[in-house]
HTML snippet that shows the backbone in 3Dmol.js (N, CA, C, O; Angstrom):
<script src="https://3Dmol.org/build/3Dmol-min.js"></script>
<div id="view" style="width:600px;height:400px;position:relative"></div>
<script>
const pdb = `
ATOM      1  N   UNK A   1      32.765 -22.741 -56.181  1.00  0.00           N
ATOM      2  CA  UNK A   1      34.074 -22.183 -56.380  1.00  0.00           C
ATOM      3  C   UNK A   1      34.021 -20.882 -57.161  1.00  0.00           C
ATOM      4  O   UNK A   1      34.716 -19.916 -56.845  1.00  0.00           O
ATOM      5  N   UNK A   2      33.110 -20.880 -58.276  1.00  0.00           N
ATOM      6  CA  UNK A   2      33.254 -19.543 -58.626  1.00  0.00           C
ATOM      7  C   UNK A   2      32.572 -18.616 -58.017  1.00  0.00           C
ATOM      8  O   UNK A   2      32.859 -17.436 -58.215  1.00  0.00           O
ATOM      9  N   UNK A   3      31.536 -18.979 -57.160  1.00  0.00           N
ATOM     10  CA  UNK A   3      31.633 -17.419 -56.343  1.00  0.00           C
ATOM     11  C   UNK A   3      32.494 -17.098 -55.685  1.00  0.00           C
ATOM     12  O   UNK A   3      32.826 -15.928 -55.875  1.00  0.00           O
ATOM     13  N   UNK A   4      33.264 -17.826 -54.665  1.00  0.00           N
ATOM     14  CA  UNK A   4      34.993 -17.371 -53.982  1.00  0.00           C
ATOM     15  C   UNK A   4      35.549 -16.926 -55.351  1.00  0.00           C
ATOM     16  O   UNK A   4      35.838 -15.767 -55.056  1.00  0.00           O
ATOM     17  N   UNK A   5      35.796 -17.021 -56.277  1.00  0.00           N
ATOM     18  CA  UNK A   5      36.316 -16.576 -57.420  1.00  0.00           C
ATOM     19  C   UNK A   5      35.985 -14.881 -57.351  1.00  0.00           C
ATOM     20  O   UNK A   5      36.609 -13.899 -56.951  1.00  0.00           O
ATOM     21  N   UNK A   6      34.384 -15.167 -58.094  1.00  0.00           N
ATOM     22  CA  UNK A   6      33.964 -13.248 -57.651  1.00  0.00           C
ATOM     23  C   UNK A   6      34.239 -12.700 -56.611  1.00  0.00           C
ATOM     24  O   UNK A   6      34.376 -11.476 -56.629  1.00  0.00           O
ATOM     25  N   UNK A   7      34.378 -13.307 -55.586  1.00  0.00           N
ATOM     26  CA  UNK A   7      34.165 -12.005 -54.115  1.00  0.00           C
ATOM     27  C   UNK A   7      35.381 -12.049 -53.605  1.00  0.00           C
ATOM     28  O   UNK A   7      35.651 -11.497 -52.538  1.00  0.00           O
ATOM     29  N   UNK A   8      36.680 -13.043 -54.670  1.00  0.00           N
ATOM     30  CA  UNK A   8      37.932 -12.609 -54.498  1.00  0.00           C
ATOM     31  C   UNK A   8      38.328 -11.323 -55.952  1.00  0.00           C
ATOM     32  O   UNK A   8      39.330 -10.620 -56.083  1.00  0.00           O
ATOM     33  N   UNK A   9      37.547 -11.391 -56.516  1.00  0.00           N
ATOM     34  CA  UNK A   9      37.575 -10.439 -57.779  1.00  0.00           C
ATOM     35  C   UNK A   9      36.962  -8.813 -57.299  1.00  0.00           C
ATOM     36  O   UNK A   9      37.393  -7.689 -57.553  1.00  0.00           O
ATOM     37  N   UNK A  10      35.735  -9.300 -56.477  1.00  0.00           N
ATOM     38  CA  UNK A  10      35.511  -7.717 -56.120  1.00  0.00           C
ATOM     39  C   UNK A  10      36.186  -7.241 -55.279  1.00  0.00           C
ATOM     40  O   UNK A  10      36.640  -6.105 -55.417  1.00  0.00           O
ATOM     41  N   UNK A  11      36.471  -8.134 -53.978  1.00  0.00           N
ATOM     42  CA  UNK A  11      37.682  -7.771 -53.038  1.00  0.00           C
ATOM     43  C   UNK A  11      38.621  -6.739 -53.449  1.00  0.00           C
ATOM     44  O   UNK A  11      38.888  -5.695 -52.855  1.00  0.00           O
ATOM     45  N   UNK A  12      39.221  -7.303 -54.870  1.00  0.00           N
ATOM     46  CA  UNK A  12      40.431  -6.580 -55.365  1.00  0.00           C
ATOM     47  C   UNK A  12      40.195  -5.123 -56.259  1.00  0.00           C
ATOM     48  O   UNK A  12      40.823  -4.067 -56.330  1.00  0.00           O
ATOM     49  N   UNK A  13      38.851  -5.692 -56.946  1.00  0.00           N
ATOM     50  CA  UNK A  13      38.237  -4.368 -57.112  1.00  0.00           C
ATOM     51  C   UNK A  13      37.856  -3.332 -56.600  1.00  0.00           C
ATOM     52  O   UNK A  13      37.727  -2.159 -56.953  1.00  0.00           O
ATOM     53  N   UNK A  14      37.603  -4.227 -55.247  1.00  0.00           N
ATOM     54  CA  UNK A  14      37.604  -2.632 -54.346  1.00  0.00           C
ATOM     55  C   UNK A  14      38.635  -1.614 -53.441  1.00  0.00           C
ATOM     56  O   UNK A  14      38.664  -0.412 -53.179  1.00  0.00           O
ATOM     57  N   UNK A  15      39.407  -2.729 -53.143  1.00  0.00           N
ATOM     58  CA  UNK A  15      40.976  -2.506 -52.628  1.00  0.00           C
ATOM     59  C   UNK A  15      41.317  -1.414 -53.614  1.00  0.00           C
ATOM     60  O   UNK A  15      41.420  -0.209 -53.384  1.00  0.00           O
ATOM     61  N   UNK A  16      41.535  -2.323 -55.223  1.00  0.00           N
ATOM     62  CA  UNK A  16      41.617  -0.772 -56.183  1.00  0.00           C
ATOM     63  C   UNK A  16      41.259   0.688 -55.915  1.00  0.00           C
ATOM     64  O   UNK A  16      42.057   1.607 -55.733  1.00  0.00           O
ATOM     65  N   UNK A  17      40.178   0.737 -55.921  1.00  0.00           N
ATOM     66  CA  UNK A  17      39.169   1.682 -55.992  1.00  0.00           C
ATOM     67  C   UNK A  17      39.557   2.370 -55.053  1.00  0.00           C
ATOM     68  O   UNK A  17      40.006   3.514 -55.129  1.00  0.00           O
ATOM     69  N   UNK A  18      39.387   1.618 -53.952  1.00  0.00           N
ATOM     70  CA  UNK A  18      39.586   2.549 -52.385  1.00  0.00           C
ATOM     71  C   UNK A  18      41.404   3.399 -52.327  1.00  0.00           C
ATOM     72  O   UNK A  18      41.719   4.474 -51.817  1.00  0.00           O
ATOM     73  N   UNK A  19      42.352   2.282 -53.137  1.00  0.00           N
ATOM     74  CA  UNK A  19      43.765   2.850 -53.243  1.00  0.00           C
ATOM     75  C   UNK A  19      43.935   3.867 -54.202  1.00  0.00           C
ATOM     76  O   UNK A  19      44.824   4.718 -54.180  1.00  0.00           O
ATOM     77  N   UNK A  20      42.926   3.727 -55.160  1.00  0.00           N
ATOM     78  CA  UNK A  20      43.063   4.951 -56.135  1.00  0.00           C
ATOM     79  C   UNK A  20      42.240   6.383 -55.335  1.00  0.00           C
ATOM     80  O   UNK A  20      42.598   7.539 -55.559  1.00  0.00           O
ATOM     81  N   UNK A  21      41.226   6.056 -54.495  1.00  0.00           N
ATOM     82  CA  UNK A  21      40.632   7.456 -53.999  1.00  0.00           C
ATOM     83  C   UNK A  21      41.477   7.710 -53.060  1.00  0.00           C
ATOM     84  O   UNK A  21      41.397   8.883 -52.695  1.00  0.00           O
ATOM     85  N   UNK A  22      42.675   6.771 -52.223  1.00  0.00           N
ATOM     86  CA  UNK A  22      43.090   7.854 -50.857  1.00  0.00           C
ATOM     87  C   UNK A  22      44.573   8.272 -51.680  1.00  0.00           C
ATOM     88  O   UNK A  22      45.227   9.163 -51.138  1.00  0.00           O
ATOM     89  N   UNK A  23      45.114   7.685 -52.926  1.00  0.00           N
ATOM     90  CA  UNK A  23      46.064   8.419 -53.662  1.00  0.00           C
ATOM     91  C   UNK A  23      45.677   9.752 -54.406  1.00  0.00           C
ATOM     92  O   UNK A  23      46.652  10.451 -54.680  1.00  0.00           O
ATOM     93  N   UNK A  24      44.389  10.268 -54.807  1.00  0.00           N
ATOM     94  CA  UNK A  24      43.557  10.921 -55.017  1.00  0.00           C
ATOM     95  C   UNK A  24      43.698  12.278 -54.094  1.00  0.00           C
ATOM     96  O   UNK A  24      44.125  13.418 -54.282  1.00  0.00           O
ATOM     97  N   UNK A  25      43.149  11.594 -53.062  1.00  0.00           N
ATOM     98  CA  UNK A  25      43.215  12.130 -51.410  1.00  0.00           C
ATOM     99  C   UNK A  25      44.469  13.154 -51.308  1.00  0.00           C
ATOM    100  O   UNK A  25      44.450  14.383 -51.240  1.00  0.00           O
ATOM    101  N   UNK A  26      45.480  12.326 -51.318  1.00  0.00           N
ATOM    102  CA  UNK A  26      47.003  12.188 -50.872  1.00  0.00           C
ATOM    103  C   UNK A  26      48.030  13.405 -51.584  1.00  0.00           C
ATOM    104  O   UNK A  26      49.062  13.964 -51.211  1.00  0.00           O
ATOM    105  N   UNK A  27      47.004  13.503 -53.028  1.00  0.00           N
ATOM    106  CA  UNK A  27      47.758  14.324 -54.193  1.00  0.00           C
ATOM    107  C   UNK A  27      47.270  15.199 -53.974  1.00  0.00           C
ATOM    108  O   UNK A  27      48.148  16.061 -53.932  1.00  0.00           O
ATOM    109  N   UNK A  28      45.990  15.791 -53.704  1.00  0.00           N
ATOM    110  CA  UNK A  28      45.074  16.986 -53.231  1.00  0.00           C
ATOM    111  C   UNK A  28      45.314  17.723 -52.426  1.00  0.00           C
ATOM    112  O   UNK A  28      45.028  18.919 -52.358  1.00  0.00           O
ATOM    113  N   UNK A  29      46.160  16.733 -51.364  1.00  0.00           N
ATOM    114  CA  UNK A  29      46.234  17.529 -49.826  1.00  0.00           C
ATOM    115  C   UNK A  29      47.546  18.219 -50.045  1.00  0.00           C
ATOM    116  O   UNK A  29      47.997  19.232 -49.512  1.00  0.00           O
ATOM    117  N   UNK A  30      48.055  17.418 -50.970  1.00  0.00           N
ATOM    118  CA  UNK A  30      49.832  17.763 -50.864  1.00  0.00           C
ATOM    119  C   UNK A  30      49.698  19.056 -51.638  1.00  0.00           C
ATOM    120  O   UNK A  30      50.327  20.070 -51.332  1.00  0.00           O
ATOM    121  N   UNK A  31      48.886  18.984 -52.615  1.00  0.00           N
ATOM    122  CA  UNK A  31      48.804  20.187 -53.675  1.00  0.00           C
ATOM    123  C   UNK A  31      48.463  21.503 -52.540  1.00  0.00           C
ATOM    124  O   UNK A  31      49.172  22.506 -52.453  1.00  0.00           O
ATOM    125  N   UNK A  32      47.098  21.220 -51.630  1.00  0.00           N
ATOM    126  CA  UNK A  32      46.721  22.475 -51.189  1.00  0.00           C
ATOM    127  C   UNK A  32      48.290  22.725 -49.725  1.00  0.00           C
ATOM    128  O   UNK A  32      48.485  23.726 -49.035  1.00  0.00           O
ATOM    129  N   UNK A  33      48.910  21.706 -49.732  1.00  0.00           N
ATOM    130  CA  UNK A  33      49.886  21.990 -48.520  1.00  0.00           C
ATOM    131  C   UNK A  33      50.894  23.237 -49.279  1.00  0.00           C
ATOM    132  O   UNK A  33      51.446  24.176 -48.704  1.00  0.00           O
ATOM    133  N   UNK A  34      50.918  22.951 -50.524  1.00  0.00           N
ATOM    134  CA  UNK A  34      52.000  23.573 -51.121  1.00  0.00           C
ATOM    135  C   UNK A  34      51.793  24.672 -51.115  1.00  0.00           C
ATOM    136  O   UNK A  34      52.479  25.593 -50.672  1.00  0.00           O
ATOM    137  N   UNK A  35      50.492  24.677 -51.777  1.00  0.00           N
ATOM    138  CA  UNK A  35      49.727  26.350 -52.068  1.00  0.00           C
ATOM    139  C   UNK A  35      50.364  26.747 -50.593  1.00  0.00           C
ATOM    140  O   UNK A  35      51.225  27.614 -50.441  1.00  0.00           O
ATOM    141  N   UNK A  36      49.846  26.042 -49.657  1.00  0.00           N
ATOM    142  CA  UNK A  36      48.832  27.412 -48.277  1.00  0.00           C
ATOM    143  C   UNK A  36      50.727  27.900 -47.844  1.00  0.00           C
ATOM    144  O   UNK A  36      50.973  29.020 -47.397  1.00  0.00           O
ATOM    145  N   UNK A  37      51.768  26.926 -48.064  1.00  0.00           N
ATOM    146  CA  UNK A  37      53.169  27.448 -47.554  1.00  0.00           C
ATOM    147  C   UNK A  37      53.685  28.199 -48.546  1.00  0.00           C
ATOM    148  O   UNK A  37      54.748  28.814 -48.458  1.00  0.00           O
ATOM    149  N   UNK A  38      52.777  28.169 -49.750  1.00  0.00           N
ATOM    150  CA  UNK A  38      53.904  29.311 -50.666  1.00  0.00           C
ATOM    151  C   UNK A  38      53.130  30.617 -50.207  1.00  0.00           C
ATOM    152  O   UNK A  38      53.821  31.518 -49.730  1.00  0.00           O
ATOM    153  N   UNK A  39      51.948  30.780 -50.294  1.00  0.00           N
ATOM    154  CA  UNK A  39      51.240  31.697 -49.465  1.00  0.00           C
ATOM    155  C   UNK A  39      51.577  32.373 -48.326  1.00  0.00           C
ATOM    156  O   UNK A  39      51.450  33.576 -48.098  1.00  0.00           O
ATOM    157  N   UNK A  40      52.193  31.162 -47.350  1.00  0.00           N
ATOM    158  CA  UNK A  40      52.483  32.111 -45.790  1.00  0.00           C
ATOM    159  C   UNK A  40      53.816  32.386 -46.202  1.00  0.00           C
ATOM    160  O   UNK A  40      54.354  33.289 -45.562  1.00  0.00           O
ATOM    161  N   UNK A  41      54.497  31.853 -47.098  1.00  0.00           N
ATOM    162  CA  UNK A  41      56.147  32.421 -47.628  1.00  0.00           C
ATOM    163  C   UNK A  41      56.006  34.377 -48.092  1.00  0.00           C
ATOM    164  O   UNK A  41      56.451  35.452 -47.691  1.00  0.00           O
ATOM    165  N   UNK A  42      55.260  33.938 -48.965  1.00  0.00           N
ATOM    166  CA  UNK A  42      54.887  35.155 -49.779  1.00  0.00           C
ATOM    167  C   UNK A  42      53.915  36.126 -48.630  1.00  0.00           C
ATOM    168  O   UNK A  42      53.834  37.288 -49.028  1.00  0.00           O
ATOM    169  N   UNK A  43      53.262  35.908 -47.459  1.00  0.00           N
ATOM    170  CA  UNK A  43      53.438  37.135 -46.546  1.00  0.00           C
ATOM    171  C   UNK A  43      53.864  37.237 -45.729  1.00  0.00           C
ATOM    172  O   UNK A  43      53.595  38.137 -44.933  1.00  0.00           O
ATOM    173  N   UNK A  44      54.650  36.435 -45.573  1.00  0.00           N
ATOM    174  CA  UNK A  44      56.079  36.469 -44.320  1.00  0.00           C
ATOM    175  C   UNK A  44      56.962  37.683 -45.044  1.00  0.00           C
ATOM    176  O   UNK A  44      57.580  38.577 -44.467  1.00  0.00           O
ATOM    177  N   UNK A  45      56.817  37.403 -46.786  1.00  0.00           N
ATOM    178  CA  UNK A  45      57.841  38.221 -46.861  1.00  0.00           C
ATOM    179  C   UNK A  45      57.253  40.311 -47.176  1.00  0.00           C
ATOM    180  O   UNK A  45      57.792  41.417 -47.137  1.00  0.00           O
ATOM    181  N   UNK A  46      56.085  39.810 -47.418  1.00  0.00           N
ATOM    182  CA  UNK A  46      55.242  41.325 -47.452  1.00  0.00           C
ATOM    183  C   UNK A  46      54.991  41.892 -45.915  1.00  0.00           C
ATOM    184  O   UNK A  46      54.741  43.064 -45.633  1.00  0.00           O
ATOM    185  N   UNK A  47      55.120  40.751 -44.959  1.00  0.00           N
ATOM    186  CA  UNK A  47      55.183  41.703 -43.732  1.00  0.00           C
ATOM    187  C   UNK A  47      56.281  41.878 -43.367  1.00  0.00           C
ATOM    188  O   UNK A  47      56.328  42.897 -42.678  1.00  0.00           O
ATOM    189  N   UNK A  48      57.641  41.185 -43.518  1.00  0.00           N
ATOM    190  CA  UNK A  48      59.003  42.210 -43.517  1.00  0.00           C
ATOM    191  C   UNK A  48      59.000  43.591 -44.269  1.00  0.00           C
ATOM    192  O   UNK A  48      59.313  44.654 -43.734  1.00  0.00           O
ATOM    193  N   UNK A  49      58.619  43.445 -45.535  1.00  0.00           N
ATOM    194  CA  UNK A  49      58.959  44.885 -46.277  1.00  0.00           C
ATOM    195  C   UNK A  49      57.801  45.978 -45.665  1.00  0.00           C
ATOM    196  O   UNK A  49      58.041  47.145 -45.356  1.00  0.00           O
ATOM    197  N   UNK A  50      56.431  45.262 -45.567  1.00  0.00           N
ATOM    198  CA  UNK A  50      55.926  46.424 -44.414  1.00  0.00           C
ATOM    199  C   UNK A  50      56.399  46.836 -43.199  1.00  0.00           C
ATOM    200  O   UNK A  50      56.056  48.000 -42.997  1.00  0.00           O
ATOM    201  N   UNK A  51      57.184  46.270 -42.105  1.00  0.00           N
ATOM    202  CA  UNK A  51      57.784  45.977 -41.453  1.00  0.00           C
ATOM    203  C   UNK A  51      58.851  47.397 -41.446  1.00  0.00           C
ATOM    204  O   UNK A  51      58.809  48.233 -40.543  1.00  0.00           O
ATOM    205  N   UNK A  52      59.644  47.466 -42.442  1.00  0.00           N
ATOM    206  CA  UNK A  52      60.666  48.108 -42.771  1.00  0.00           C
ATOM    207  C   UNK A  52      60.379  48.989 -43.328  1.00  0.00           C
ATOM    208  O   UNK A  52      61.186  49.913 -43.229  1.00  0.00           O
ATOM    209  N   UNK A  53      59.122  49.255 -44.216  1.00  0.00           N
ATOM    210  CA  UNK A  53      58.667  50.587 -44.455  1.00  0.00           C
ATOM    211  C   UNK A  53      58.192  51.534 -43.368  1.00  0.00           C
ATOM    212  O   UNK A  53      58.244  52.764 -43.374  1.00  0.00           O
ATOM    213  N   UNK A  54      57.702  50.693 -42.403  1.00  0.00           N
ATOM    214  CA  UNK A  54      57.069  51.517 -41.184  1.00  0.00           C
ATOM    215  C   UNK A  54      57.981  52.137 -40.476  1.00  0.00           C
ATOM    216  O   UNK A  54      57.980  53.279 -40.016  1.00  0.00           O
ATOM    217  N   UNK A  55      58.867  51.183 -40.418  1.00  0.00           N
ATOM    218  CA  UNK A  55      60.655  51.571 -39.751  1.00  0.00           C
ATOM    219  C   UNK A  55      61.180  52.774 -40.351  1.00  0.00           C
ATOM    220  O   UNK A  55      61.606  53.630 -39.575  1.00  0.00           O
ATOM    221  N   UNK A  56      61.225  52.989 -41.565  1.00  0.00           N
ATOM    222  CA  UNK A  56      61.661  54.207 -42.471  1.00  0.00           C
ATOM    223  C   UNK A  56      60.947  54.900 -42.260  1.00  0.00           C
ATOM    224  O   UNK A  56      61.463  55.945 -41.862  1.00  0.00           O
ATOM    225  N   UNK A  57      59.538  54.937 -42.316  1.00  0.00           N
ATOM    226  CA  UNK A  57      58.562  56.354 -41.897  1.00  0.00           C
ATOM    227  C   UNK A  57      58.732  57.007 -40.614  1.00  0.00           C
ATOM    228  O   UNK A  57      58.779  58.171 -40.216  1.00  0.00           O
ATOM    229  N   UNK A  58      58.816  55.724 -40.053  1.00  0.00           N
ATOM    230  CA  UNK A  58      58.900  56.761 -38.284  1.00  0.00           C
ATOM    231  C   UNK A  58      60.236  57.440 -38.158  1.00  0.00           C
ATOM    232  O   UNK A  58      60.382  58.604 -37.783  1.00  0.00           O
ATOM    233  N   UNK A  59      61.735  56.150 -38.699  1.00  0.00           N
ATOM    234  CA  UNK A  59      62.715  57.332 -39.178  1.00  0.00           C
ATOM    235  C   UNK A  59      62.599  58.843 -39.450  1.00  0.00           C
ATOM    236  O   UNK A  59      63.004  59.683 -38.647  1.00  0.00           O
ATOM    237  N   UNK A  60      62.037  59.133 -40.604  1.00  0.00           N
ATOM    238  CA  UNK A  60      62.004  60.069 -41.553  1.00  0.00           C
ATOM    239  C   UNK A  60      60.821  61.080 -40.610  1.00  0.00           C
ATOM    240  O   UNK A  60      60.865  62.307 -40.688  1.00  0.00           O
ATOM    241  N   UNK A  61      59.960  60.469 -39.876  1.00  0.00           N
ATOM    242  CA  UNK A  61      59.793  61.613 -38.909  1.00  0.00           C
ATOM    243  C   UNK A  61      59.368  61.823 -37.780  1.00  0.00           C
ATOM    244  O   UNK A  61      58.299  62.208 -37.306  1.00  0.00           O
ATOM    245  N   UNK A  62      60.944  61.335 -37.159  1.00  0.00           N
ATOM    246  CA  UNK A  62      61.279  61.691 -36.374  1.00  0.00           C
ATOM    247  C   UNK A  62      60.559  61.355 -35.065  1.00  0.00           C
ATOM    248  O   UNK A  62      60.434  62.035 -34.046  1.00  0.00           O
ATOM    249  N   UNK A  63      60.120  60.132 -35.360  1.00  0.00           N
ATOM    250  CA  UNK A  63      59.186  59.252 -34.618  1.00  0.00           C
ATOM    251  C   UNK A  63      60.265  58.603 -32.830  1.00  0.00           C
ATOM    252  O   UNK A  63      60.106  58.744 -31.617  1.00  0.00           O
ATOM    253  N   UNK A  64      61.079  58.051 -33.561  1.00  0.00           N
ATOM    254  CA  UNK A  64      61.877  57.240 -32.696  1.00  0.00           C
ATOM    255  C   UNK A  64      62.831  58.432 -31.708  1.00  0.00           C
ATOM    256  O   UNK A  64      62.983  58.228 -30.503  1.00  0.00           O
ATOM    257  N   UNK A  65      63.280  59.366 -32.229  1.00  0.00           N
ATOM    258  CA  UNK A  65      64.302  60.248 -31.335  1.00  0.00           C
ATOM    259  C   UNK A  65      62.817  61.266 -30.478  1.00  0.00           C
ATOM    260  O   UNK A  65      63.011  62.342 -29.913  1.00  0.00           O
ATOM    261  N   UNK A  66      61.915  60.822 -30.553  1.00  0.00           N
ATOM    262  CA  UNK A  66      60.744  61.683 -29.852  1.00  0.00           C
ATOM    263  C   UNK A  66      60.472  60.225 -28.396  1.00  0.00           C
ATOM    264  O   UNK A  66      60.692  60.252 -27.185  1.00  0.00           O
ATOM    265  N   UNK A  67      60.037  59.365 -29.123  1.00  0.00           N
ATOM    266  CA  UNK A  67      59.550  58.092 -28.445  1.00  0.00           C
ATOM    267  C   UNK A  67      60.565  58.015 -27.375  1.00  0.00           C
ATOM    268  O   UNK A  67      60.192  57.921 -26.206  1.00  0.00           O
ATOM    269  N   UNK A  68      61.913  58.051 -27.705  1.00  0.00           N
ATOM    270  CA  UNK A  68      63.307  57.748 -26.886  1.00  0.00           C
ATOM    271  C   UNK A  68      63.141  58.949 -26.094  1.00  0.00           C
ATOM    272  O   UNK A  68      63.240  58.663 -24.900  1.00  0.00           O
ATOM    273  N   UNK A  69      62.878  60.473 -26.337  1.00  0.00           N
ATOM    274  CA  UNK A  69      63.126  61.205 -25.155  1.00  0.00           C
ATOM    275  C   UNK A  69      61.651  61.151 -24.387  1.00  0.00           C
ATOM    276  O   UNK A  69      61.573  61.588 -23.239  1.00  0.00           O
ATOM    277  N   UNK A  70      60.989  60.838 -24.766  1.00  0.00           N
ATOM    278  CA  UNK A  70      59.521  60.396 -23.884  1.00  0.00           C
ATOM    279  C   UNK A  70      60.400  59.460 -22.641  1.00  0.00           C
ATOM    280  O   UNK A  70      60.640  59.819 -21.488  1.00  0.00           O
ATOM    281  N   UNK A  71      60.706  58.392 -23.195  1.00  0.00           N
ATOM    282  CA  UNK A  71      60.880  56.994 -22.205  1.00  0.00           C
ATOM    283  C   UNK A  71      61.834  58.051 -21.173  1.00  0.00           C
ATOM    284  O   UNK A  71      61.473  58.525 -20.096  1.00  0.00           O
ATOM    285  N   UNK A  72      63.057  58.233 -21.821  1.00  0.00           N
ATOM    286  CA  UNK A  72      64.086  59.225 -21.252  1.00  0.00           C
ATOM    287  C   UNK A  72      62.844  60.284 -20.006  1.00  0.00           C
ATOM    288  O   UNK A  72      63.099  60.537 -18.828  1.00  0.00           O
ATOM    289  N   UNK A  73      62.290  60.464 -20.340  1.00  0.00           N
ATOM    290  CA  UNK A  73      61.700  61.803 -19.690  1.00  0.00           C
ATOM    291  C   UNK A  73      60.814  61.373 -18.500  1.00  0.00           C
ATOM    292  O   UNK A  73      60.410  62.230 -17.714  1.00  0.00           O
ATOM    293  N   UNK A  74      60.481  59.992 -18.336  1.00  0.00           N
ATOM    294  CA  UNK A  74      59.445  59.030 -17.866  1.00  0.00           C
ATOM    295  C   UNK A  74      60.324  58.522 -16.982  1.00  0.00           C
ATOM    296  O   UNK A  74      60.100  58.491 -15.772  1.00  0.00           O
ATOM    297  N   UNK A  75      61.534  58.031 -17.608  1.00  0.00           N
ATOM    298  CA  UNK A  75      61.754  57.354 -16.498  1.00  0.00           C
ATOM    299  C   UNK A  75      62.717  58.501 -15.392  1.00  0.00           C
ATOM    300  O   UNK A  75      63.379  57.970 -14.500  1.00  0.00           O
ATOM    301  N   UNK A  76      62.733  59.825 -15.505  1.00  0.00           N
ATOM    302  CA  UNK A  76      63.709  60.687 -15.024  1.00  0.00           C
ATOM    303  C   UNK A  76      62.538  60.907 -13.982  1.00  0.00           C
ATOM    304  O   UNK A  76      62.930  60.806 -12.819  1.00  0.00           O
ATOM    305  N   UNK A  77      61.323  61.157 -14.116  1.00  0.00           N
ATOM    306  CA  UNK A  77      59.865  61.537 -13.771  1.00  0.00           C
ATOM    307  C   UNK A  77      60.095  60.460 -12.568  1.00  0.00           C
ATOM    308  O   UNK A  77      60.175  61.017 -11.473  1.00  0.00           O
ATOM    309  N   UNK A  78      60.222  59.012 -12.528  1.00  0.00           N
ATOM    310  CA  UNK A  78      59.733  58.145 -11.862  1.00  0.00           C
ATOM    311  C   UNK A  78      61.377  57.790 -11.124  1.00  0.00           C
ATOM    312  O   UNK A  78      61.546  56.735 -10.514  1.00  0.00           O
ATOM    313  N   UNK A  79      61.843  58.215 -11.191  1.00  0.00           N
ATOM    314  CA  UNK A  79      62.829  57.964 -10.263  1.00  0.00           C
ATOM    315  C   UNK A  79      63.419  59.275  -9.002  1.00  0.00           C
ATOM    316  O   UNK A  79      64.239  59.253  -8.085  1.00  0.00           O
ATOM    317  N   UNK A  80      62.531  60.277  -9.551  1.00  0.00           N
ATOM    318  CA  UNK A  80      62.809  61.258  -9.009  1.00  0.00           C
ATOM    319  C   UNK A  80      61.462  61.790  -7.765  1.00  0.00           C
ATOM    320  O   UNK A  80      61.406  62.812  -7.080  1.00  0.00           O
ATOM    321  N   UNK A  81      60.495  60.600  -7.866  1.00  0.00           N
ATOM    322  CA  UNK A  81      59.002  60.820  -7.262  1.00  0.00           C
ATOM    323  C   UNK A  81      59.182  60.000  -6.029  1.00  0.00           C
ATOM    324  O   UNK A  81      58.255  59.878  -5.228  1.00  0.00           O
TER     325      UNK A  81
END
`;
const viewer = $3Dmol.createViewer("view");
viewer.addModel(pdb, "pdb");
viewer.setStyle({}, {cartoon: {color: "spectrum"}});
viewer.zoomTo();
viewer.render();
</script>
């Protein structure tokens, strides 16, 4: 009887063990989940403001009213061929 005793004692000892390493597990993963989404938060939001800086540069010269009479000029080209 007392060995069913022990190898109901280690049983539980190991059940322990094994519930404390996949809570272990569980807290680790959640930690690096957090990191890696505050991360893609934080360059989701650095590639909007790059995004919008690039937008202002080509503004400022004169990028877009050039690009537009290109297309304009392309497609006058190809409808007229």
């Amino acid at each position: 009887m007392s060995d069913d005793k022990g190898q109901a004692e280690n049983v539980q000892d190991l059940s322990g063990f094994v519930q404390g390493l996949l809570q272990q597990m569980q807290d680790k993963f959640q930690t690096m989940s957090d990191q890696i989404l505050g991360r893609m938060d934080d360059m989701s939001s650095r590639l909007d403001d790059l995004e919008k800086n690039i937008g202002e540069l080509m503004k400022q010269a004169g990028v877009e009213e050039q690009s537009k009479a290109e297309e304009g000029a392309n497609g006058d080209e190809a409808t007229s061929s």
